[in-house]
N, C-alpha and C positions, 0 to 999 in steps of 0.2 A: 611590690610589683605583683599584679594580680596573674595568673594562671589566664593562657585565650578556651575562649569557650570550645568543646566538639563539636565536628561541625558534619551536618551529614547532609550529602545531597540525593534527589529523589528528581525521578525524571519517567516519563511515558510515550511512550514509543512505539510507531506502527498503526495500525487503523484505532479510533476510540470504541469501547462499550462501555454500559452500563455497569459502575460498582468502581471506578478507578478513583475519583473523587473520594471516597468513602475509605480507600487507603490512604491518598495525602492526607486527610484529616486525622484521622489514627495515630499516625506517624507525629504528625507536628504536636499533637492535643501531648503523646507520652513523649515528646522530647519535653516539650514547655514544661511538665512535670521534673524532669530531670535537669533542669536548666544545659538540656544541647539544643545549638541552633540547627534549622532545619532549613535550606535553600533549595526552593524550587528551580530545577533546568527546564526552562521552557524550550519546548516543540522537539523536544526527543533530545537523542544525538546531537544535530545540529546544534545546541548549544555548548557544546562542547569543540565543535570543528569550528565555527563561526563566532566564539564570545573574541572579544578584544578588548585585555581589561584593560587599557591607556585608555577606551572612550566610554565615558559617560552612558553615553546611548544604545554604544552598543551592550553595558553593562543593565541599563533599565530593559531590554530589548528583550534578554538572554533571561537574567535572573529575575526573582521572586521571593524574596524574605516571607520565610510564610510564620504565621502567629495564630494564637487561638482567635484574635477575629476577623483575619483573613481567611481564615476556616470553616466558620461557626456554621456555615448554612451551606455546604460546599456539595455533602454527602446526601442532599434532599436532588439533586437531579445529578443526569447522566452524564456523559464526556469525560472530557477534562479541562480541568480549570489552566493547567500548563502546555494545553494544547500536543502536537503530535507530529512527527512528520516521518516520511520512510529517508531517513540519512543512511547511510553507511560510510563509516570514518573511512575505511579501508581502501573506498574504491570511489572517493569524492571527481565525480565529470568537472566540476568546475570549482574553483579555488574562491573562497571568500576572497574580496575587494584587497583587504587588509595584508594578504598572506600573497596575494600576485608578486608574480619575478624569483619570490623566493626560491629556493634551494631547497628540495623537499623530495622525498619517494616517491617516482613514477614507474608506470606502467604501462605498455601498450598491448592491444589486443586486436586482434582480427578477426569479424565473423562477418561472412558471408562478402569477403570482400570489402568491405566496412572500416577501417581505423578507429581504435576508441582509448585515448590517452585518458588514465584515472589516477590520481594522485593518495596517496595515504597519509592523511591526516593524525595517525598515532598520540605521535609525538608533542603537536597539539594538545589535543584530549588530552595527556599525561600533564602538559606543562600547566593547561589551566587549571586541572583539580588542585595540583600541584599551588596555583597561586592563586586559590579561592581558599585554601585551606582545608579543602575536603578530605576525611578522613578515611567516610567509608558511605559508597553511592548506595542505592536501592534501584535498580532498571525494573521498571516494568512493563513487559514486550511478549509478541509471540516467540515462534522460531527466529526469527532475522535480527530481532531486537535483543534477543537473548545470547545468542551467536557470536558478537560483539562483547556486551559484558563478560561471555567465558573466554575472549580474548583478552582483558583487561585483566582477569583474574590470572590469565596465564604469567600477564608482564607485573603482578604484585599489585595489583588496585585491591582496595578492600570493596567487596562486592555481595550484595545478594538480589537475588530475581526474586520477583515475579509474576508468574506465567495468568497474561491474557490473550483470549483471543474466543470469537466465538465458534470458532473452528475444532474448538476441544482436541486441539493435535500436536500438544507440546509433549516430549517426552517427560518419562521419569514423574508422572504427575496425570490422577485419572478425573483431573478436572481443573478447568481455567478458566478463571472470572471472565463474565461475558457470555458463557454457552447457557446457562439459566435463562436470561432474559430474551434469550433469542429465540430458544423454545418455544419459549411462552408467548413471544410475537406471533413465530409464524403458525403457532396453533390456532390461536385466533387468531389471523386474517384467511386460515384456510377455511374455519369453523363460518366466518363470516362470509365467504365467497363461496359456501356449497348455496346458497339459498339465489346468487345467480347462477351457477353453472347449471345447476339444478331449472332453474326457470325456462332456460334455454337448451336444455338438455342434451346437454356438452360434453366432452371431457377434457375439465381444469386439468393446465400444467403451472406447476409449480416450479422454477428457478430456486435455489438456495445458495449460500456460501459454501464454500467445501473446498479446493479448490484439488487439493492432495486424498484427501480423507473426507470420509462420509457422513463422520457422529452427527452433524447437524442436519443433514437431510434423515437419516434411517430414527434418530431419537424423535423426530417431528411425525414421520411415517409412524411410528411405534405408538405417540398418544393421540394421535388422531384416524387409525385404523386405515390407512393407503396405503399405498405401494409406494417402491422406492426405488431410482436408480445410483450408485454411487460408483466414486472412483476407482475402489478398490476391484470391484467385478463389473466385466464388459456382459449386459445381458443380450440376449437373440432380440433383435427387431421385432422380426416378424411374431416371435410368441410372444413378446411384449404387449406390441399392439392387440393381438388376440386375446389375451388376460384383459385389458382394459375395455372392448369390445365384449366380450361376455360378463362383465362386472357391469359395465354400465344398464346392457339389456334383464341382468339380473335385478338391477336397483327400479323400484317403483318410483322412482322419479327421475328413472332413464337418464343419469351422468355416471361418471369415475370421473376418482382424481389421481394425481400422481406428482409424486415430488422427487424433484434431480439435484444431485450436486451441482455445483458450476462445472466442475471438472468430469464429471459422469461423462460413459463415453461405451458404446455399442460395439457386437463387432462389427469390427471391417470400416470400423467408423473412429477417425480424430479430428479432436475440436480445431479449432482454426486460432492460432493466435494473431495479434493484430497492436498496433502502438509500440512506442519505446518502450524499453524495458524501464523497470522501476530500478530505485538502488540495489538490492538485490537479484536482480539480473529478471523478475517479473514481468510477461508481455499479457496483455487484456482478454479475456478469453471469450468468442463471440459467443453468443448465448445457445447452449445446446437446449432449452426450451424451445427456443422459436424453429432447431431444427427438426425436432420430433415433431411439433405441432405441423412441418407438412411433411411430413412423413406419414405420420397418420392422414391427413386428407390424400395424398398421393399412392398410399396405398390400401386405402381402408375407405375412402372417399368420407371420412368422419369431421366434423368439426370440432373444435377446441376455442378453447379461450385462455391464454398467456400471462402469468402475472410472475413479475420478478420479485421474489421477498427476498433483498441483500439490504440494503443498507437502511432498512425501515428497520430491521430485527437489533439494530446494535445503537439504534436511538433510543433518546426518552429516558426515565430512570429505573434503575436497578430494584428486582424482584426481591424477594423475600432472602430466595438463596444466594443470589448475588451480592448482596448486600454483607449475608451474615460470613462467605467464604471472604470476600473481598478485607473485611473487620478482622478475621482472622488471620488469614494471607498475612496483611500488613502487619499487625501485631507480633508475629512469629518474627519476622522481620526483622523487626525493632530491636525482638529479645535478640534474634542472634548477633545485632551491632553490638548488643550491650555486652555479648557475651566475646568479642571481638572473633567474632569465625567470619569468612569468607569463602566465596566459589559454591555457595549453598544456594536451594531454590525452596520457597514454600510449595507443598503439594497436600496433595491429598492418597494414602497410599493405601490401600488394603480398609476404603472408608475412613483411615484415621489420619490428623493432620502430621505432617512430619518436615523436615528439613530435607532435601534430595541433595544429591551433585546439580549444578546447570549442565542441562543437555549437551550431549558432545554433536555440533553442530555439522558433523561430515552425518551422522545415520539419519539425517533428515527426518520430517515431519514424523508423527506417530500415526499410525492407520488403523481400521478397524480391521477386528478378528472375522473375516467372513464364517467360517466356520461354528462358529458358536451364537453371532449377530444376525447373519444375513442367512433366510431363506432362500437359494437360486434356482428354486424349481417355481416359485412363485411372486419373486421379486420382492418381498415384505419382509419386514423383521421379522427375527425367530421370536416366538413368545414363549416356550418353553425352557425348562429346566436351568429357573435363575437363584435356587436358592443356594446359599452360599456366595451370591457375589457379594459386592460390596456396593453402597446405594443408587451407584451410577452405572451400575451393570456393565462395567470395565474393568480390566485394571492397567494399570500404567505401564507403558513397552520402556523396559527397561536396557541397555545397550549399555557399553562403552565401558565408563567408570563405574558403573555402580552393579 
């Protein structure tokens, strides 16, 4: 009677970037070496709340036997090949088909006068790793996707993160696959958009990701010499405008540019949210681009020109450092299945790679150090006194367990 093979599952979660492929392949290429099998969960979470293994289809739907030539060419572009979605077990709005009538944890909620019945799913997730024979998962997620696996780890899952996002705002970790490529987007498209704003002689506003935290708006301000506005600090209107009014008339090609979080926010001034919330309780946030741009013509009587760099920056495929964190990330991984640890997250700590705790998901997102980052006499990155940091001129907000 032969011995069942180890079986490890691997799942991606939450918005995609560039370099996640490049870990399923890793992952599957040293199990095939080791003779463990590797099952892809496809579209996050949800495979887990919604597999049902009595059906065939929903078993083709869900899972993914992944092999070295389901692989082979997987890590040459972006995404993911197990696709993504924002689940959250905990607080499931509506019950798979399958699991309707049942007997299961509810919840009711009120806001704003509103009724919102969610069910928690747990127990599910437990019973199908349980009867896929999964030994020990690999989630790879921002905040909200990772928040979940350190509740899985609380109830005994063997578990390890990790951290993507191009928000670069997971704790315990001073970089997350995905914040490279997005850089390097939005560097060039603003590189490429001074030769119209400049034409027209304008001042380009630049939208970004961020939503909590700034690192992708202030690191893109930092290599391509703009200003910045970010979540973590509300700047003055009025001197705002004024800095970009005298930069502009200073530039012999008569423009400025400037680039904002999504979540950036002035005083006296809050962004407006708008839509359902997401699974984790997220509502859409309306583009504070479009409202500085008449703010400046309403107070400044200036013209501007609008362009949103969100979800251009997290297409297409993974940069050099993406690539090679992502290779590492997952390998680190691998080793600590093999070494049977759980509740562990790949990072990057003091520039070196390391094993962390997973984030304790109440201290919420990680933010930038204004202090040492942010100029707020001039709205720009600080460019001085960086030596001694570590490559990403961070280091990881550490909280909770660790």
């Amino acid at each position: 009677m032969s011995l069942a093979r180890k079986r490890i599952g691997i799942l991606t979660g939450g918005g995609d970037v560039a370099g996640l492929n490049a870990i399923i392949k890793t992952v599957t290429y040293r199990g095939s070496e080791d003779d463990i099998e590797v099952v892809g969960l496809r579209r996050g979470w949800e495979a887990l709340t919604h597999l049902d293994l009595d059906d065939p289809a929903s078993k083709s739907h869900y899972l993914i036997p992944l092999n070295r030539e389901n692989t082979r060419v997987i890590d040459r572009r972006g995404g993911t090949v197990l696709h993504s979605s924002r689940t959250n077990p905990s607080k499931m709005k509506k019950l798979p088909d399958h699991l309707a009538g049942q007997d299961l944890p509810v919840s009711e909620s009120t806001k704003s006068g509103i009724a919102t019945k969610t069910w928690d799913l747990t127990g599910q997730v437990l019973a199908n790793l349980s009867g896929l024979g999964i030994e020990h998962l690999i989630a790879i997620g921002g905040d909200d996707t990772l928040s979940y696996a350190d509740k899985l780890n609380g109830l005994g899952v063997k578990i390890i993160a990790i951290p993507k996002t191009m928000d670069n705002d997971v704790r315990n970790t001073e970089y997350c696959i995905g914040f490279s490529t997005a850089i390097t987007r939005a560097s060039d498209a603003i590189q490429r958009q001074r030769t119209t704003v400049g034409s027209h002689e304008r001042i380009g506003i630049f939208r970004i990701f961020g939503r909590d935290a700034g690192f992708t708006a202030l690191y893109t301000a930092y290599v391509t010499s703009i200003r910045c506005v970010i979540p973590e600090y509300k700047v003055n209107l009025d001197k705002l405008i004024q800095l970009l009014i005298e930069e502009k008339r200073a530039n012999p090609s008569n423009y400025a540019l400037i680039v904002l979080s999504e979540g950036a926010e002035w005083e006296g001034f809050r962004l407006q949210e708008y839509g359902e919330p997401d699974a984790y309780g997220h509502r859409k946030r309306t583009s504070v681009a479009e409202v500085l741009a008449d703010e400046i013509k309403r107070r400044a009587g200036e013209e501007t020109i609008v362009s949103d760099l969100t979800y251009d920056l997290r297409s297409g495929d993974p940069d050099f450092i993406d690539k090679l964190v992502a290779l590492t990330f997952g390998n680190m991984a691998y080793d600590a299945i093999l070494e049977g640890k759980t509740g562990l997250m790949s990072a990057l700590v003091e520039g070196r790679y390391d094993l962390v705790p997973i984030p304790d998901a109440k201290l919420g997102p990680r933010k930038l150090d204004v202090t040492s980052m942010y100029n707020t006499e001039r709205y720009r990155p600080i460019y001085a006194n960086k030596r001694g940091l570590p490559i990403f001129l961070n280091r990881a907000s550490q909280g909770g367990r660790w």
